[in-house]
LUMVEX-356122 format. One record per residue (C-alpha): x, y, z. Coordinates in steps of 0.001 Angstrom, whole numbers, plus 500000, padded with zeros to 6 digits. Layout:
// residues N
XYZ;...
//
This chain:
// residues 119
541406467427550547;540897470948551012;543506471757548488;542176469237545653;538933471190545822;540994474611545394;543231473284542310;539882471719541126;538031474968541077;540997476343539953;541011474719536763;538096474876535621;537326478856536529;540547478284533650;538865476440531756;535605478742531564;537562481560531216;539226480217527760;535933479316526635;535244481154523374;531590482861523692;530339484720520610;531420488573520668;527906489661519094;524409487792519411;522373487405516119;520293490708516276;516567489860516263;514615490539513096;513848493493512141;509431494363511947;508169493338508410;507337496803506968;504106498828506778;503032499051503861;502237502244502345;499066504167503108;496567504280499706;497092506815497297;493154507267497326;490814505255498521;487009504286496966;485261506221499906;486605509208498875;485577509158494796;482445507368495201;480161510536495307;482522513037494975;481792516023492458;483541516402489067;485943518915490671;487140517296493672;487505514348491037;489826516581489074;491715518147491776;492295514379492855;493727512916489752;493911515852486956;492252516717483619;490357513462482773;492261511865479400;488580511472478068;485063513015478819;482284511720476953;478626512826477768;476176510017477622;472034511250478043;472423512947481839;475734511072482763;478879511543482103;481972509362481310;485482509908482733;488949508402481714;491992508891484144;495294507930483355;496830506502486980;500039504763487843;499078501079487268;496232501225485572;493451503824483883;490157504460486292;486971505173484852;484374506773486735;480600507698485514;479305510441487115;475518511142487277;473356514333488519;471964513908491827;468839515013493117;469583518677492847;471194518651489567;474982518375491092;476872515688489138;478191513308491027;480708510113491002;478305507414490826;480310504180489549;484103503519489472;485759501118487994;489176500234486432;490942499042483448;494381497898482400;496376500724480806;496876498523477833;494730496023475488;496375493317476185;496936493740480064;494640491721482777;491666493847484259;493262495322487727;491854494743491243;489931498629491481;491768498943495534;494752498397494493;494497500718491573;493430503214494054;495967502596496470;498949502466493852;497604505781492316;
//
């Protein structure tokens, strides 16, 4: 009996030992990306004086005075930004409204944060 318990473990440690196992696991996924930090960000425009404005995005691509405000044009990446800037109490002028616009007629009205962060 002894010996039909040896053959039988015999044969199948053989039989394990052809069994095909697969060289290489699947490798888990890899992490879903991060997406990019903003380009800029509303908290930093929104009161910000004309030349931080300018060292931020460049020469505006139109200035237009209106009584004590002052309208700016900025060409960005996905769309143009248009900020109004208006003398605060001591007579500094300051980024009070931001908004943006498509960079063409006929294109839809972007989402202002992602304008921002696309820059």
């Amino acid at each position: 009996m002894r010996f039909a318990h040896y053959a039988l473990f015999g044969l199948l440690s053989l039989a394990a030992a052809c069994a095909t196992t697969p060289e290489s696991a699947e490798a888990p996924p890899a992490p879903a990306p991060q997406p990019a930090a903003p380009v800029y960000v509303l908290a930093d425009i929104l009161g910000a004086r004309a030349a931080s404005v300018d060292d931020m995005f460049g020469a505006p691509a139109l200035t237009r005075k209106e009584g004590a405000g002052e309208y700016r044009r900025y060409a960005l990446t996905t769309c143009t930004l248009i900020l109004i800037l208006y003398p605060d109490e001591t007579g500094v002028s300051k980024v009070a409204h931001v908004d943006a616009t498509a960079t063409h007629s006929e294109g839809e009205k972007p989402d202002l944060e992602a304008c921002l962060a696309a820059g």
